[in-house]
N, C-alpha and C positions, 0 to 999 in steps of 0.2 A: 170841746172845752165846757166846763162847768159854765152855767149861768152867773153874770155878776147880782146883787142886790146888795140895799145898803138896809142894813137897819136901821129906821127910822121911826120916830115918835112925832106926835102933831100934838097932842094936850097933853098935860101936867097935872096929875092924881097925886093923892096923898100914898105912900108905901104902909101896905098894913105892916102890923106889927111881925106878924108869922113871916120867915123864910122861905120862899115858895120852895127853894131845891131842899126844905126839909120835905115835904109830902111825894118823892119821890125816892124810891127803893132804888138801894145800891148797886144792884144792875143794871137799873135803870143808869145811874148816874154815870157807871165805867161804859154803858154804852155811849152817853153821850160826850163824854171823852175821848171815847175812839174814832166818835167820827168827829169829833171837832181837830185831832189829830190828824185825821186823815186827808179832812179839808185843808188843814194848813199848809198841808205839803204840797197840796195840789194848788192850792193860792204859791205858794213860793215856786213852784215851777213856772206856773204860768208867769209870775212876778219877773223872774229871771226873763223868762221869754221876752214878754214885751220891753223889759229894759234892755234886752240886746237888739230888739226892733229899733225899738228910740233910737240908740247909739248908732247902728247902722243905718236909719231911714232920716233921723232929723238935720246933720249935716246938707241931706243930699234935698227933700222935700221941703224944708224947712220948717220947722217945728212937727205940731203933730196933725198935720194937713189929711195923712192918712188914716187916722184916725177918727175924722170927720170930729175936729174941735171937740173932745173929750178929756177928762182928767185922769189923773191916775187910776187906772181902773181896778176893784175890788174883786173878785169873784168867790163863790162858792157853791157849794154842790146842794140844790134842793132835795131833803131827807124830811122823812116822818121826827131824825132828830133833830136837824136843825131846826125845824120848825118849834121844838119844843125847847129848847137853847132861846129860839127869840122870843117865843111866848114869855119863858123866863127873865127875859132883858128889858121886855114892855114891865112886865108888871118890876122892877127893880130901876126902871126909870122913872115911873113915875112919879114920885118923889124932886125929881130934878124939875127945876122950872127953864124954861129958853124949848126952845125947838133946837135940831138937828139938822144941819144942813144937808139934804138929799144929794146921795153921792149919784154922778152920772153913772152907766152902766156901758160895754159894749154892745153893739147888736151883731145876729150873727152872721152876717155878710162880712163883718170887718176883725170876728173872731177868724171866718174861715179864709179872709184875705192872709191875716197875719200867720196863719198855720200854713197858708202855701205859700208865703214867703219865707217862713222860716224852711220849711220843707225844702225848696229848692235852694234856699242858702247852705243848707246842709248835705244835699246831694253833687252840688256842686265842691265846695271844702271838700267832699270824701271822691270826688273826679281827681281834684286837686291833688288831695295826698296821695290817691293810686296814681297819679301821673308822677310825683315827685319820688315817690317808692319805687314806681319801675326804674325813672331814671338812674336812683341810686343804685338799684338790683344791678341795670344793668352797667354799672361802673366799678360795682363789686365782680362783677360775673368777668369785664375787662380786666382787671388788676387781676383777678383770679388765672387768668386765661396767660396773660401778658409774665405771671410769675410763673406758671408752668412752663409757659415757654423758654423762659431765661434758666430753671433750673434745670430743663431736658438739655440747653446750650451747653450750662455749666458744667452738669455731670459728661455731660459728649465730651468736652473739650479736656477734664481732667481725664477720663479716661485715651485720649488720644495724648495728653502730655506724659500720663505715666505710661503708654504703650512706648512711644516716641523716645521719648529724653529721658524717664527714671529707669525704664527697662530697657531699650533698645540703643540710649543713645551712651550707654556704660563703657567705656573701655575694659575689655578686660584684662586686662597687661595691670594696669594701674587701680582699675577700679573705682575711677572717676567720670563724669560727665563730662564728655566731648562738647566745649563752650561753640567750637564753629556749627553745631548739628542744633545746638537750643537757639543759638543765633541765627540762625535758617530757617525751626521752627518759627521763632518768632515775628520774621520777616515775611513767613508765609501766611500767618495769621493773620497780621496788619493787611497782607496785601487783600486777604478774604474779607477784609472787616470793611477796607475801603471801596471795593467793587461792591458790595452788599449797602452802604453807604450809597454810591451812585444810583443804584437800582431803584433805591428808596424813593431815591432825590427826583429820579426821574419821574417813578411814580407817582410822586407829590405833586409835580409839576402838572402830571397826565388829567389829575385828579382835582385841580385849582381850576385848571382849562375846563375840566368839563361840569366843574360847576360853577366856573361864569355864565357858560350857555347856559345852564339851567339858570340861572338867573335872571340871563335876557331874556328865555323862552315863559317866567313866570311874570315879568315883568311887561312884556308885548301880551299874556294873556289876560294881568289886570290892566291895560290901557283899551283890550277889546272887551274889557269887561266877561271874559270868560273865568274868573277865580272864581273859586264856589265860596259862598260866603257862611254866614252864622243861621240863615234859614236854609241855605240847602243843606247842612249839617245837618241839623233839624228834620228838614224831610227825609233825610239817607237813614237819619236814625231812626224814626218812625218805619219808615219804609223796609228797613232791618226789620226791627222789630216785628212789622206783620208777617215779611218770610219767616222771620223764627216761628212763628205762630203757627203757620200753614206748616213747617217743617215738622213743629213738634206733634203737629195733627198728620200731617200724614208719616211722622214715625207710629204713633199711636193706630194709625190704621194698618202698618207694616206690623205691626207687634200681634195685635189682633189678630192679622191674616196669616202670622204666624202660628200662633195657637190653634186657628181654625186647620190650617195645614198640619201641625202636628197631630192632632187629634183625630185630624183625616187619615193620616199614615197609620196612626194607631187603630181605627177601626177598618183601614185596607189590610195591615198586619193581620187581623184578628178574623178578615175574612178570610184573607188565604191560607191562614191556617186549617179555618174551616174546610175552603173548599182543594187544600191539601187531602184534610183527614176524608173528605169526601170524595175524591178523586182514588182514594185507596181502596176506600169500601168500596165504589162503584168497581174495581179491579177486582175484588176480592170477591164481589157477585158475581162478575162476568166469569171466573173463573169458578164458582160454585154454581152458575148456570149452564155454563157449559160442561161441568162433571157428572152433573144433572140430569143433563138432556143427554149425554152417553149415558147414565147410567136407566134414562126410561126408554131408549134405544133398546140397550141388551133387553131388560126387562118385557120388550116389546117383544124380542124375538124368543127371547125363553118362552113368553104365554102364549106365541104360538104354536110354540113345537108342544110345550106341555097341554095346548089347545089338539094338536095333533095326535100328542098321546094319549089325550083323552079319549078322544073319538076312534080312535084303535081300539083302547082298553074298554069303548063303550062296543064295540064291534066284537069283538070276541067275549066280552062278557054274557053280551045279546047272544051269540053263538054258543056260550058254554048253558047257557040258561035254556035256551030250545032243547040243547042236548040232556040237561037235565029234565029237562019237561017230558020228555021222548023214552030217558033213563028209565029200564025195566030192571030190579034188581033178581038175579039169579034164586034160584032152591037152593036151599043148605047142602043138599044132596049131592046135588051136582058142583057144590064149590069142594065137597067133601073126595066127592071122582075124580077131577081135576088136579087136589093136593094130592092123590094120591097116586095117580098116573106121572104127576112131577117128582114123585121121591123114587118111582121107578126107571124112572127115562136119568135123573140122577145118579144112582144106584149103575144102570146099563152102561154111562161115559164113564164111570170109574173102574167100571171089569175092562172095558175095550182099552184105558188111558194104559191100566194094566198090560194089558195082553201086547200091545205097542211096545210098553219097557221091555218086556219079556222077549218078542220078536228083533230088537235092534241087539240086545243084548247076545241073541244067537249069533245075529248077523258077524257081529264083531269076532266072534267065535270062530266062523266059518271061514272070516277072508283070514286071521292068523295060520287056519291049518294049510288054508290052501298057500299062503306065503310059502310056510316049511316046507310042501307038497314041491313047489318048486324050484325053492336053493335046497331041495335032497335030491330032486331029478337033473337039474343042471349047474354047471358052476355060474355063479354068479359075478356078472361084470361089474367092473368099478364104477359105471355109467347106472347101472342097475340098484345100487345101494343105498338112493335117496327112497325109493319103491319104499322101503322096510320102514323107516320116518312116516310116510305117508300113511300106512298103517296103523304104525303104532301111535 
């Protein structure tokens, strides 16, 4: 709350001639209008306040006890303008002759009394009206409940009159309702309404009984003085209040610890993925290691055979190389003798290759006449006559 003060004068000056709020600029002036505005309000609030203090405190303390013997009290807000608003009110008093009777002021022990009593006056009224609300809530939420159920009755029961008596209980001959069958209806209804009726009645009975006991049982617990009173109320609500506290902290630490776990999963995610994609490559090596190592296998065995076939090829190279070293090249003469002894020994297989044709050629000659020689000297047998084929 705003500080009270009173403005106040002790001596009596003559008022110059000059206006003091002329030598102040019209900004200046809507400032100090806005906060003398803005004080007022705040004066009429407070004003309201402590007269609804009074009205509810001085019946009961009598007079203004609580107040520690104070008058109406003034307040306002100390500003660089109000200070210059009273500057302007001295020098516009002084003119006036008398003194001003010094208003008391509150102090703020009995500011901040009145704001916690007004505070829990007001938290209490809004207990009040949430108590007074629910109860109406829940007498609206009853009739509401209480009228569904009469209209679920009502709809059942028309739809069982018209199954019953407008559809079922028709004569068809006539085409009228059968009065003994709505009359039976109705007596069966009555009889459902009145067992339903007892049920209640009993109920009701079940239900007085068993809150007498409770009656007795709350009434022997205040004569043991076990009823909880307006301080254990007090302490359960307190006592609430710090488990909500603890609750809302260790939701706040579940929340946390959820995050922390989400984030965990998120970087176990992002390991296994890793150590997925690396579990592949590692496969992907092992099998280009092991292609590897067979393919420096062969290679192994190729460069020794081609090791092997070096050292052959270096063995008969060494071998061809002595022989050429050793190598005496022939006379012209003598390769000249040589060619010409081969065009002759040439020359001699082609007369004899001849003389061979010439010789088989007789031959063939010789066994036809000797054939004839012998189918002209004897008859020739039928067994005999494959001979002549053989020949020819």
């Amino acid at each position: 709350m705003a500080d009270t003060e009173s403005v106040t004068t002790q001596d009596t000056e003559t008022q110059p001639d000059t206006d003091p709020l002329s030598e102040l600029s019209d900004e200046r002036l809507y400032q100090l209008v806005e906060d003398t505005l803005q004080s007022n309000d705040v004066l009429n609030t407070e004003t309201e306040m402590f007269e609804k203090f009074l009205k509810r405190v001085e019946p009961k303390d009598g007079g203004h006890s609580s107040l520690g013997s104070t008058s109406t009290p003034v307040t306002a807000t100390p500003s660089a303008s109000m200070q210059d608003l009273r500057t302007v009110g001295r020098r516009r008093s002084k003119s006036k002759s008398g003194t001003i009777e010094r208003l008391l002021k509150l102090s703020a022990e009995q500011k901040c009394d009145i704001a916690q009593r007004e505070l829990e006056e007001l938290r209490e009224d809004i207990d009040k009206f949430k108590e007074e609300s629910e109860k109406i809530l829940d007498n609206h939420k009853a009739h509401i409940e209480e009228s569904d159920t009469r209209l679920s009755e009502i709809r059942k029961s028309s739809y069982e009159f018209e199954r019953d008596i407008l559809k079922g209980g028709v004569n068809p001959r006539t085409g009228k309702v059968v009065g003994e069958r709505a009359t039976r209806y109705f007596d069966d209804r009555i009889r459902a309404k009145d067992t339903l009726i007892e049920k209640l009645r009993l109920k009701n009975s079940s239900l007085k009984v068993q809150k007498r006991k409770l009656q007795l049982q709350l009434k022997q617990k205040e004569e043991m003085g076990e009823v909880l009173h307006e301080v254990d109320f007090q302490q359960l609500k307190i006592e609430n209040a710090q488990y909500l506290e603890r609750i809302d902290e260790r939701n706040q630490d579940l929340l946390r610890l959820k995050l922390m776990a989400g984030n965990t999963m998120q970087v176990l995610n992002s390991y296994k993925k890793k150590l997925n994609t690396l579990t592949a490559e590692s496969e992907r090596l092992k099998s280009e290691i092991t292609s590897r190592q067979d393919m420096l296998t062969r290679i192994d065995a190729e460069t020794n055979s081609v090791e092997e076939e070096r050292s052959k090829a270096e063995k008969e190279n060494k071998k061809y190389r002595t022989q050429l070293a050793d190598y005496r090249v022939p006379d012209v003469l003598d390769y000249v003798q040589d060619k010409a002894d081969l065009y002759e020994l040439q020359k001699t297989v082609k007369s004899w290759e001849r003389k061979v044709e010439i010789a088989e050629m007789a031959l063939k000659t010789h066994k036809k006449t000797w054939y004839q020689m012998q189918m002209a000297s004897q008859h020739i047998s039928p067994w005999k006559q494959p001979l002549e084929a053989q020949y020819q």
